[in-house]
N, C-alpha and C positions, 0 to 999 in steps of 0.2 A: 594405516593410511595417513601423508603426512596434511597437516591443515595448512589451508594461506594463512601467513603471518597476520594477516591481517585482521581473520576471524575469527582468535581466540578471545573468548568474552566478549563476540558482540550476538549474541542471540538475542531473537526479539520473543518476546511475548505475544501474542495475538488470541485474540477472544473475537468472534463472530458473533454476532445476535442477529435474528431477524424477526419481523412481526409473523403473525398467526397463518396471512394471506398471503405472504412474500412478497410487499407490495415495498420495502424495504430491508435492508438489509447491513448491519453497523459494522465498521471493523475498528478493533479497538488494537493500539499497538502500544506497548511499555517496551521500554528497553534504550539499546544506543543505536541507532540507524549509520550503517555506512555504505558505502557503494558497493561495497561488497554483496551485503545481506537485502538491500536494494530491491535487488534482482528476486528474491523470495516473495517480495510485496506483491509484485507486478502478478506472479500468478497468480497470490491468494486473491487480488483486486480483479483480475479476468474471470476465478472461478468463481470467485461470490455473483459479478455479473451475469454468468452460464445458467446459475441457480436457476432465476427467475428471471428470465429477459424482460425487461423495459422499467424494470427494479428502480429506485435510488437507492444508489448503493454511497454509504458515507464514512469513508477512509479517517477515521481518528488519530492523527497521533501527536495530540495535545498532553499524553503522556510520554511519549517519545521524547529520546536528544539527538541534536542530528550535528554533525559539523558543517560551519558555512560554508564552507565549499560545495557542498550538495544540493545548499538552498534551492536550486534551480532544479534541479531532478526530483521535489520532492512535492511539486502544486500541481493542481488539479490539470494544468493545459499539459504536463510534460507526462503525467500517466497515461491519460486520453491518449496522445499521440504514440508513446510507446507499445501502448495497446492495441491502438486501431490496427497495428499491422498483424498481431497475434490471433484476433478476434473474427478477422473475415468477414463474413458476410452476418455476421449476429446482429440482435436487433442490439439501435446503439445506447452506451453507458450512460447513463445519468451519477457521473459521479462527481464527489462536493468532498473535498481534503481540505481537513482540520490543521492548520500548520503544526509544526512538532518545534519543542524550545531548543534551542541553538548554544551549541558550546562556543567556547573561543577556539579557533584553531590551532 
């Protein structure tokens, strides 16, 4: 099967933690962020919220690099809203995005 060009060598890392209660729930991301791999966040950050409805759920990717062009697809209002359409009727996200360091383009 052949890959987009665009997704060789950008996987991400991802690490999940949550407290005891699931009254919180962390996602931690390393790697290169592109708009491509984007799109893999969005469910890992829907199912974490699934877990435990009414959670804070806190999207990390302070270890993450993202390119400026993304900037805008990757703060807390643009998941929210990409979400709210995936999500339905769920009780809603409490979620809080750690910005990710930024290459030059």
């Amino acid at each position: 099967m052949a890959q987009h060009p665009s997704s060789v060598g950008q996987k991400l890392q991802v690490l999940i933690t949550a407290d005891t209660e699931l009254r919180s729930v962390r996602i931690i991301v390393h790697g290169r962020m592109t708009s491509v791999n984007l799109h893999g966040l969005d469910l890992v950050v829907r199912r974490a919220g699934a877990l435990a409805p009414g959670s804070d759920v806190v999207l990390d990717l302070s270890g993450a690099q993202a390119w400026e062009s993304i900037r805008d697809d990757v703060s807390t209002t643009a998941f929210v809203v990409r979400l709210a359409t995936t999500m339905g009727a769920c009780a809603p996200l409490n979620l809080r995005v750690v910005p990710p360091h930024y290459l030059q383009p």
